[in-house]
N, C-alpha and C positions, 0 to 999 in steps of 0.2 A: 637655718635653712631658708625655706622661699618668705617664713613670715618675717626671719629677721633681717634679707633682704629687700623684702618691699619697706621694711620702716627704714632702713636706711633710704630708700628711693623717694622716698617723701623727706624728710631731712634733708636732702639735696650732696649726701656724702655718697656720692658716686662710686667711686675708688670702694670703699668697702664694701657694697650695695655686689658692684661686678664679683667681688673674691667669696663673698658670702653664699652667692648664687651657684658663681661657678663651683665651690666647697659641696653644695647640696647636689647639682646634676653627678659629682661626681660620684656620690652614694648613690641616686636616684634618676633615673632619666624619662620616669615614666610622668612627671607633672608637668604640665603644660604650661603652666601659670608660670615656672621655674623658668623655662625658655622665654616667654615673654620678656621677661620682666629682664634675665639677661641680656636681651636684643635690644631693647627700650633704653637700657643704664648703658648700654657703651654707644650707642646714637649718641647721648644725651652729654657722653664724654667727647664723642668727636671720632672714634673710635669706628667707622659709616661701616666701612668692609667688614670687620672683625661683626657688626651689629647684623649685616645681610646674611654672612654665612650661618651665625647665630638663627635667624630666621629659618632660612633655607634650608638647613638640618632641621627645627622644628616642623618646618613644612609634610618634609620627609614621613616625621616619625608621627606626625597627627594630621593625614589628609583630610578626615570631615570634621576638623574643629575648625569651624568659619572662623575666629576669634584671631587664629593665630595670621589669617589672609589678610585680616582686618587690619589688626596692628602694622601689619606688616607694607599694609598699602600707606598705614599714617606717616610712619617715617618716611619713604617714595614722598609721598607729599609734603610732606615740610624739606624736602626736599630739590623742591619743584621738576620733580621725575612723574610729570602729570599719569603718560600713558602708562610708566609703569604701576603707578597707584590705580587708579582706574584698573588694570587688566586682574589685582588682587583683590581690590573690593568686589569685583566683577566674579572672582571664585569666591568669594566671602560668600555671596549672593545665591552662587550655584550650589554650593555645601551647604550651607545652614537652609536654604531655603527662605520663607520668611519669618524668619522667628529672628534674628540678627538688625533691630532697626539701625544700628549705626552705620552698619556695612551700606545702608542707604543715604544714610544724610553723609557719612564720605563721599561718595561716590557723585553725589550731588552740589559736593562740596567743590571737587573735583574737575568736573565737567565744568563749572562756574572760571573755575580759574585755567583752566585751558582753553575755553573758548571766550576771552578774558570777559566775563561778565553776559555772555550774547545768550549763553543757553538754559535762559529762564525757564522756559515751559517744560523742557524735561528735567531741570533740578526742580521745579514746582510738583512732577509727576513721584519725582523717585522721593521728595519729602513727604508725598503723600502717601507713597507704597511705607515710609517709615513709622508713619504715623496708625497703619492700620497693623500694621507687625508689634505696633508698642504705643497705645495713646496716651503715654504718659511720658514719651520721650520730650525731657527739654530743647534739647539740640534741635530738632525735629522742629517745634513750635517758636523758637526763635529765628531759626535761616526761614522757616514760612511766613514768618512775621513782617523780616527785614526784606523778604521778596515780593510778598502784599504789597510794602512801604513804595516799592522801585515803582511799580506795575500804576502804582494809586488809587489801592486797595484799602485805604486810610479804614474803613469799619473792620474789615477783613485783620487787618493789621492788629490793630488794638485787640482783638478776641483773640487771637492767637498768643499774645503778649500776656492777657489777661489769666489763660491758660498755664504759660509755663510759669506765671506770676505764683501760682495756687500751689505750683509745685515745686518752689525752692525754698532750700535753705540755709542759706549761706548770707551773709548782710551784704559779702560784696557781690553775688548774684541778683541778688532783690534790689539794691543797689541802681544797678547796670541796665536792670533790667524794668524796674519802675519808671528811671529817668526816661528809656527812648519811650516805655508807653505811653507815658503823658505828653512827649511830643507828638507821637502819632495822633493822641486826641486831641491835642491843640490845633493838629493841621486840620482834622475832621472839621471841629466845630466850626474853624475859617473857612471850612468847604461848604457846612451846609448851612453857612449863614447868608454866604454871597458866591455862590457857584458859578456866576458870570462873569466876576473876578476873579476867582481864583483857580478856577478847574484852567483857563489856559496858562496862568500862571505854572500851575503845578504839572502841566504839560511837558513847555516850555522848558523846566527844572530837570526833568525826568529824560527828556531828550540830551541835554546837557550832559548828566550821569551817563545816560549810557554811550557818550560821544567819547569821553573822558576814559572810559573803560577800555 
């Protein structure tokens, strides 16, 4: 059923992951998780149409489960069907309320790559609206991290890094996630050793980045 479709979905055996699932909606139509996970496995096969109407019927049969807006905005996005991702995270938002922090750091996510890179302060705002719905969301504290970084937020940065630091567990999260902190403090301690030199520098960089964007 849905559990022995998701371990296929982690396995990466797609094809049985899709037959498993759809085996189980057909006994059951009432699990949401079941719908997910079939809309997610035939995206992930290539399968885009077959994965929306999959949604779209889920939509249907569970209007205040934010979860299913959610997922449903992530593929739109890796998609790069911006507005359409955005207008589901956007009902993500509306149905769950605030208890859904991803439904924010997407949506944050989102806005970032539509306006390619320009809409800092409101992905800075909805990171934060994530962060109060859940302050233990990683996600959450690393795109706030890596947008302290942009802004030249270097103490700001590092604490936030420090943060989702406390709360992983995976070697290649801690990993990933150690390396940019100790650049972020690398750049600090060069800030506050000679701030004369290098705050224009680190200006300079930063206009760069977002010229590039």
């Amino acid at each position: 059923g849905c559990h022995r479709g998701q371990v296929f979905m982690l396995r990466g055996e797609l094809q049985r992951a899709v037959d498993e699932l759809r085996g189980a909606l057909a006994i059951d139509k009432s699990v949401m998780l079941t719908h997910v996970q079939l809309g997610m496995s035939l995206f992930r096969l290539g399968q885009h149409t077959a994965a929306a109407e999959t949604f779209r019927s889920a939509e249907k049969l569970f209007p205040n489960m934010a979860e299913v807006f959610n997922f449903h905005g992530e593929i739109l996005l890796e998609s790069r069907d911006e507005a359409g991702a955005l207008a589901k995270f956007e009902e993500a938002i509306r149905v769950g309320g605030d208890y859904l922090a991803a439904a924010y750091v997407n949506k944050a996510i989102a806005k970032l790559q539509a306006s390619r890179g320009q809409a800092v302060d409101e992905a800075m705002e909805l990171l934060s609206r994530a962060l109060k719905a859940d302050p233990l969301s990683e996600a959450a504290l690393i795109h706030s991290a890596q947008l302290k970084w942009q802004r030249s937020d270097l103490k700001g940065a590092v604490e936030c890094y420090d943060r989702a630091i406390a709360l992983m567990r995976t070697k290649e999260e801690l990993a990933e996630a150690f390396s940019m902190r100790e650049a972020a403090a690398a750049h600090l301690a060069l800030y506050e050793a000679r701030p004369d030199i290098y705050g224009p520098a680190m200006e300079r960089a930063r206009q760069r980045q977002m010229a590039q964007m």
